[in-house]
Phi, psi and omega in degrees: 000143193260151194236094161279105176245137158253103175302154186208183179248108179322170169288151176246132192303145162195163188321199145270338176286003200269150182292154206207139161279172160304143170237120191272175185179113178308134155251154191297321189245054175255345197290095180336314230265351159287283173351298184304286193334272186344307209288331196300304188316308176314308182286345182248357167270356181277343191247348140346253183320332184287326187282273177008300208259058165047035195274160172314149184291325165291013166240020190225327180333277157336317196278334189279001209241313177289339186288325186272334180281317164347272191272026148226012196261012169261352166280319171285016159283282169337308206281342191280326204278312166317273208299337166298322163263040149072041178230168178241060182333125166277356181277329185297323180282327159304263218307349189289296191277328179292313182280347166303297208289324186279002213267338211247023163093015190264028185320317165353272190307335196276312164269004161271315180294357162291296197305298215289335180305321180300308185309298191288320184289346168301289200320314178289297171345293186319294150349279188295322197278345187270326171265025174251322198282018199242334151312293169308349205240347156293293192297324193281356149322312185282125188308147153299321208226169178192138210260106182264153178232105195249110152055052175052051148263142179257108150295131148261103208243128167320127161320333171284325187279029212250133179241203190265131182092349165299164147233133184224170183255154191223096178308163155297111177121329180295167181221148186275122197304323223216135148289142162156146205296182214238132191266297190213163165090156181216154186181170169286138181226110178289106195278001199299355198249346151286305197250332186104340192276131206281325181274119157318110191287142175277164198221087129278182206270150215086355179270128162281164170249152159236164182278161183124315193290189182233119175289145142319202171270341180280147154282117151236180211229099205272133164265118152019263299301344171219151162318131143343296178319329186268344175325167172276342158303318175259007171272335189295309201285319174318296152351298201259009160252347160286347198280302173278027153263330200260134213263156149274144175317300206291337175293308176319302157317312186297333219251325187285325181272354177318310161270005172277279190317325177277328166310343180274302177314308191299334194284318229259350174292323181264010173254327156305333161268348179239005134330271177336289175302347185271349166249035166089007177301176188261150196288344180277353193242332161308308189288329154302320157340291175260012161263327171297318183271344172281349147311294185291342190261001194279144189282074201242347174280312183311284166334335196255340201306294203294296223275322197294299182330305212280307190292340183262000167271297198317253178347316165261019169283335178316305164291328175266033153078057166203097187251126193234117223284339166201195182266348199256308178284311162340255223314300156359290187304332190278003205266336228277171164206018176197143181228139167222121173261197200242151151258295168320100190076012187219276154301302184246187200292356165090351193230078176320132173223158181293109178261330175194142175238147174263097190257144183279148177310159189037030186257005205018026188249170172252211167273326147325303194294322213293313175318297218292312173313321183288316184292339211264338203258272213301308211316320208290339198273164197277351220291122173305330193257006133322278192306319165322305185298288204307297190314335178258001158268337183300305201307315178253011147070038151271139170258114167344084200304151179272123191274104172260164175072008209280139175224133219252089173278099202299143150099002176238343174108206177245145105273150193215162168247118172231138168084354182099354178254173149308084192240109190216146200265093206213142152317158181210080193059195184336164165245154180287111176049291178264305218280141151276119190237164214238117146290163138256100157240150166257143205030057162078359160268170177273142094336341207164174194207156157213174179219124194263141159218164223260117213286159170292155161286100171341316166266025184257346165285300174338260167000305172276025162235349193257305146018277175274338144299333166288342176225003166085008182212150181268165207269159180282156150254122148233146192196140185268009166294173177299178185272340205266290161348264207308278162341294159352273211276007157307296202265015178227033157237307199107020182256183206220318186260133229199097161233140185229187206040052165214152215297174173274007166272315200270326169299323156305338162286327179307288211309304176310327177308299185323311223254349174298291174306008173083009180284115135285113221256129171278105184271116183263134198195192198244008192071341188246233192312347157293000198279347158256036128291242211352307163256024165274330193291165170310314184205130183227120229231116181225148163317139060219179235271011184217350212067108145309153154295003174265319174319280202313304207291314212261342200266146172275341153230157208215128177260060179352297201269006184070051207219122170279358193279338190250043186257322153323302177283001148311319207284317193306290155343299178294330172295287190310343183292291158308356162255303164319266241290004178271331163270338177265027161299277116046270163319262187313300155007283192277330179286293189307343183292310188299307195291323193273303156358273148311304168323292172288336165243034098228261187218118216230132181301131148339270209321307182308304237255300169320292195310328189292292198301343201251358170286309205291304188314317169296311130030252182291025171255283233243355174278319188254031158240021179269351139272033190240024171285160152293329175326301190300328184278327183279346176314179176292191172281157161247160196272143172316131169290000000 
């Protein structure tokens, strides 16, 4: 039996108190292959008591002929369409054996192995289709509608018709139309259906938003920066359903021997029956025989073994905002055993802050005037470590002189006239150890100094320690930063090898040595000059904060929400992944062993023979979706598959 799953996005576990979309939820006989299932059962317990009691053959007849059309005739549709193109469909050796059995008087038998066979294919339907409403359920987070505001008019306009640069309001109580950072206003935003996060972020301007999410109690004036189409909600759904078009090696491997083994099962089916019979068996009991073992030896667990694990780690990494592009990079990650990250945009935020400020003996500012002076000439730039400067005066509520004359130079800094002098803001040569450091001069003297660093990731000692604990070694820095930067953020991680000033040529070699050395190496990065590490490495994992578009092309994953803690819990997800699936290897194994056994030495019931092979399939069906729990993401380390 073929197990069609459609990967989807679990649902997201949050308090009760957090606001919940709408939830779709498959009703069961909404399902064809329920429908089918229903009709098969009805008809074969109606026909049940009449074959028992000995009722005319012609009042049960019918009823087992509707039970076999019910329930087989879309797999054996399927299984004729499979075998036109020179393939062996296993759904085709059940209806094979199930019409054996009525053809040698065994109508009974024949049709309890229709139901149950319909029933287990329901069973599954059911599955896939309950982890697809989670998906739909997903989409129905983003709002239909949105209050756009053109030349201080309110519109109410389709989320869909929303362009890059609009702007719209977002009342209190609304869920947000659109991605893109917050202009004015300020309020809480419940992020859990993105992030995950059970606590409401507070949101000012300059903070993004995503669509989807739940505005607080604040009015904000959120600006546009992506296509509807393009959110991170609809990139997140998109992502893990093309992903669950794409097979993992070990499922191929499954699919290749697949049809050597069912062509193996028909010869060793036609060697059970006619052995037997060439020494004199009775012809009712050789054939019956040989439909119990084609039943029990068809690989329909094995088949089933790989893809439920892999799509439901896919999937539910997906939901926590780590979308990983195929089954085939699932499986990759889990593989992995050694990390070298990116510093810039990886460990830290890629986002400079003022660590100290120097006003010189005799300039006469303290450090307040000299920030403010500096801030008030930077506030027109667009320049990150402007926006740094301005941000650290704002952070001590100085207030800011209007700034004339501005002028941008790249690689010299700024000038402006504040105050009537003459004011300017520029590197100042190397930087002192870690630190990027910034003059001051006023008329042309110098003043001051302030000095920037590229802030840490709250989480990046975790993260590197959860690492080393998952592959036993500690991950490597690589970095085209300075060497005294790079040891900072080495030694407020806990990594020890540390190479820096290097090109995005020389991180492909770091990587390949590893990969030399028999390492399969995980590459962690920001996506943009990191992206040929990212497609040397074994699984190359990129930082961003929407998914660049160079991350999606280049990286097997991508981390939404910037969040490094969850690069560990990737890897972990991906081991567990890779541990089903060796147990339900395991599983069908030992089920197809035990049963084809019992059949050939000693006399293993249809009904029994059914019931055993289509429980395993269901087994091991429903085993690899147990990661589409919350649980699975929040877990321990996982142990090597």
């Amino acid at each position: 039996m073929v197990w069609r799953v459609s990967t989807t996005l679990a649902p997201t576990k949050v308090p009760a108190s957090v606001h919940r979309a709408p939830r779709r939820r498959t009703r069961v006989l909404a399902l064809p292959e329920a429908r089918w299932a229903l009709a098969s059962l009805l008809a074969f317990l109606a026909a049940l008591p009449l074959d028992l009691g000995s009722a005319p053959a012609w009042t049960y007849g019918p009823l087992y002929a509707l039970a076999y059309a019910a329930g087989g005739w879309e797999p054996a549709l399927e299984g004729l369409r499979a075998l036109r193109e020179r393939t062996l469909d296993v759904d085709l050796l059940m209806i094979v054996a199930a019409l054996g059995a009525a053809s040698i008087g065994q109508v009974l038998d024949g049709a309890l192995l229709i139901v149950i066979f319909a029933t287990s294919g329901a069973l599954e339907a059911l599955a896939t289709a309950r982890t697809a409403d989670s998906v739909r359920g997903l989409l129905d987070l983003a709002p239909t509608t949105a209050t756009r505001l053109d030349a201080g008019r309110e519109e109410t306009v389709p989320t869909a018709e929303l362009a890059v640069g609009d702007l719209i309001l977002v009342r209190p109580g609304e869920r947000i139309g659109a991605d893109g950072p917050v202009v004015d206003g300020t309020g809480e935003v419940d992020q859990a259906t993105i992030t995950g996060e059970s606590v409401p972020v507070l949101k000012r301007p300059g903070d993004d938003v995503f669509a989807g999410t739940l505005n607080g109690t604040g009015a904000l004036r959120v600006r546009v920066a992506r296509d509807p189409a393009d959110s991170v909600i609809a990139r997140i759904v998109t992502l893990v359903e093309e992903a669950s078009r794409t097979k993992a090696p070990t499922q191929l491997f499954i699919e290749k021997i697949e049809q050597r083994y069912a062509v193996g099962v028909v010869v060793a089916t036609l060697a059970v029956f006619g052995i037997p019979l060439a020494f004199g068996a009775d012809l009712t009991d050789a054939l019956l025989r040989a439909m119990t073992f084609m039943i029990v030896a068809s690989p329909c667990a094995v088949v089933l073994a790989t893809m439920p694990p892999l799509l439901s780690a896919i999937a539910n990494a997906g939901r926590h905002g780590v979308l990983v592009k195929s089954a085939v990079a699932m499986e990759r990650l889990g593989e992995i055993d050694t990390t070298a990250l990116d510093k810039t945009g990886t460990l830290t935020e890629g986002t400079p802050e003022v660590t100290a400020v120097r006003p010189l003996p005799g300039s006469g500012l303290d450090e307040d005037a000299l920030l403010a002076l500096a801030a008030a000439a930077e506030h027109p730039s667009e320049h990150p470590l402007a926006r740094a400067i301005v941000a650290a005066a704002r952070a001590r509520n100085l207030p800011l002189a209007p700034a004339a004359d501005f002028t941008a130079t790249p690689g010299r800094g700024v000038t402006a006239v504040v105050g009537g002098r003459t004011v300017h803001v520029g590197r100042a040569g190397a930087p002192e150890g870690a630190d990027t450091t910034v003059q001051v001069t006023r008329d042309g003297t110098p003043v001051g100094t302030l000095a920037l660093t590229d802030r840490l990731r709250a989480d990046a000692a975790e993260a590197a320690a959860a690492l080393t604990a998952l592959t036993g070694t500690a991950p490597t820095l690589l970095t085209g930063d300075n060497a005294p930067a790079a040891a900072r953020v080495a030694a407020a991680t806990g990594i020890t090898d540390v190479r820096a000033d290097l090109l995005p040529e020389d991180k492909v070699e770091a990587v390949r040595e590893g990969e030399r050395a028999g390492r399969k190496v995980l590459f962690v990065g920001d996506g943009v000059n990191d992206a040929p590490a990212l497609a040397a490495a074994h699984a190359g994992l990129a930082m961003g904060r929407a998914g660049s578009d160079l991350a999606l092309e280049t990286a097997d994953a991508v981390v939404v929400r910037d969040e490094l803690t969850a690069v560990p819990a990737v890897v972990r997800l991906s081991r567990r992944a890779r541990g089903l699936v060796v147990q339900n290897l395991v599983i069908a194994g030992t089920c197809i062993t035990v049963l084809v056994l019992w059949d050939l030495i000693g006399h293993l019931p249809l009904p029994l023979g059914v019931a055993g092979h289509e429980g395993s399939t269901v087994l091991v069906g429903l085993n690899g979706l147990r990661l589409l729990r919350e649980s699975a993401w929040r877990s321990g380390p996982a142990q090597e598959a």
